[in-house]
C-alpha positions in Angstrom: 10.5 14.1 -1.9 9.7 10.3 -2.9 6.8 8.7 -3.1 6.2 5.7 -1.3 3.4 3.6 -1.9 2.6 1.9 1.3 1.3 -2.3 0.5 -0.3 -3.9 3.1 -2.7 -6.6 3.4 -6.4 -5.9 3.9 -8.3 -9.1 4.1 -8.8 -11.1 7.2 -8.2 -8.5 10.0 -9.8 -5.5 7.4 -10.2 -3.3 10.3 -7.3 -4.3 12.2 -5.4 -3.9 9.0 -6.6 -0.5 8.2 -5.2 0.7 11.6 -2.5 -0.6 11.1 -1.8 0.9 8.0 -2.7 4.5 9.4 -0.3 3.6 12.0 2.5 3.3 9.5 1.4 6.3 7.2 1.9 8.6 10.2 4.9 7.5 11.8 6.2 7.9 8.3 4.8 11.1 8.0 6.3 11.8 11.5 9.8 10.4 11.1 10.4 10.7 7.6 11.3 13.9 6.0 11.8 13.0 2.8 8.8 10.4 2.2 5.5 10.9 1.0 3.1 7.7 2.5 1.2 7.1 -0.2 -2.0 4.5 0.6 -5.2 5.2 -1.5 -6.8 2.1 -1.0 -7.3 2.8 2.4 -9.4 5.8 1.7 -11.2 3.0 -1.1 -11.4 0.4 1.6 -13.2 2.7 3.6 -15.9 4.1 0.6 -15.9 0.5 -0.9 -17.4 -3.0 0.5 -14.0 -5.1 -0.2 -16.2 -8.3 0.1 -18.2 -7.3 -3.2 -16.4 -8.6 -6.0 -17.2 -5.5 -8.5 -16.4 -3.1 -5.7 -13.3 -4.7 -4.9 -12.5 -4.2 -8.6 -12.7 -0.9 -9.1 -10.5 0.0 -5.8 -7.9 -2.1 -7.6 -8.5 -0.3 -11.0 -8.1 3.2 -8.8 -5.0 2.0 -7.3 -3.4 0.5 -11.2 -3.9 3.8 -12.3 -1.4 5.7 -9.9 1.3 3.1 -10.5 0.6 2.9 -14.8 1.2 7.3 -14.6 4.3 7.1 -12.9 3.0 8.9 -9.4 5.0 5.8 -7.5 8.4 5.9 -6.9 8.8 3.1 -4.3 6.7 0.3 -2.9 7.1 -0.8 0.7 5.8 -3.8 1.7 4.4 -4.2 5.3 2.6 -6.7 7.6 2.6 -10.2 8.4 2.5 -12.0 4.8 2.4 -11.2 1.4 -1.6 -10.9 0.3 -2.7 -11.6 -3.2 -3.2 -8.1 -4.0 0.3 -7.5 -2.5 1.8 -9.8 -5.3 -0.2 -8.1 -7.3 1.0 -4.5 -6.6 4.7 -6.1 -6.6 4.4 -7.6 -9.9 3.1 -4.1 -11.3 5.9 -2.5 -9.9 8.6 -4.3 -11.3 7.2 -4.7 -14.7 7.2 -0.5 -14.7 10.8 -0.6 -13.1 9.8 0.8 -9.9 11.8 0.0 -6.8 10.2 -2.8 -3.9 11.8 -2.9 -0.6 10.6 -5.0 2.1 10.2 -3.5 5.6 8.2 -6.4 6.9 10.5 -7.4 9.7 10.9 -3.9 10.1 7.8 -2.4 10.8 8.3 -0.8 13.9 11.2 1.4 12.3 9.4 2.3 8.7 12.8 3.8 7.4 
């Protein structure tokens, strides 16, 4: 099974965007054999205020780790834009050779 790490924006819409995301995790979950949604901000965006700085910080420092030991084996990219944490998370991936595809005109399928 692979490993997809699901990015997604969070700012703006937070709550809106969190649905969203759970959304996508389970129609993955539902539709894909093969795939492993894999979004653990989400559970840090809901134990963590994302509007204080230091809080913020350490969800990002959680979510560096998985990708720095290798858990990731693709990133797919989601929603409307591409955030600054997204570039972030896409940058990351590429520097450690791990795979980006972009289902953002594709949501409804998540394939």
């Amino acid at each position: 099974m692979k490993i997809v790490y699901i990015a997604h924006p969070i700012s703006g819409d937070i709550a809106g965007n969190l649905e969203k995301i759970r959304q996508i995790v389970r129609k993955i979950n539902l539709e894909c054999a093969d795939i492993v949604p894999f979004a653990p901000y989400w559970v840090d965006c809901h134990a963590l205020d994302d509007t204080i700085p230091s809080e913020r910080e350490r969800g990002i420092k959680n979510d560096t780790e998985f990708f720095k030991r290798g858990v990731i084996d693709e990133v797919w990219l989601f929603g409307d834009r591409i955030s600054f944490g997204m570039q972030c998370e896409i940058e990351m991936a590429v520097s450690l050779g791990i795979s980006v595809v972009n289902h953002q005109n594709n949501e409804d399928k998540a394939s």
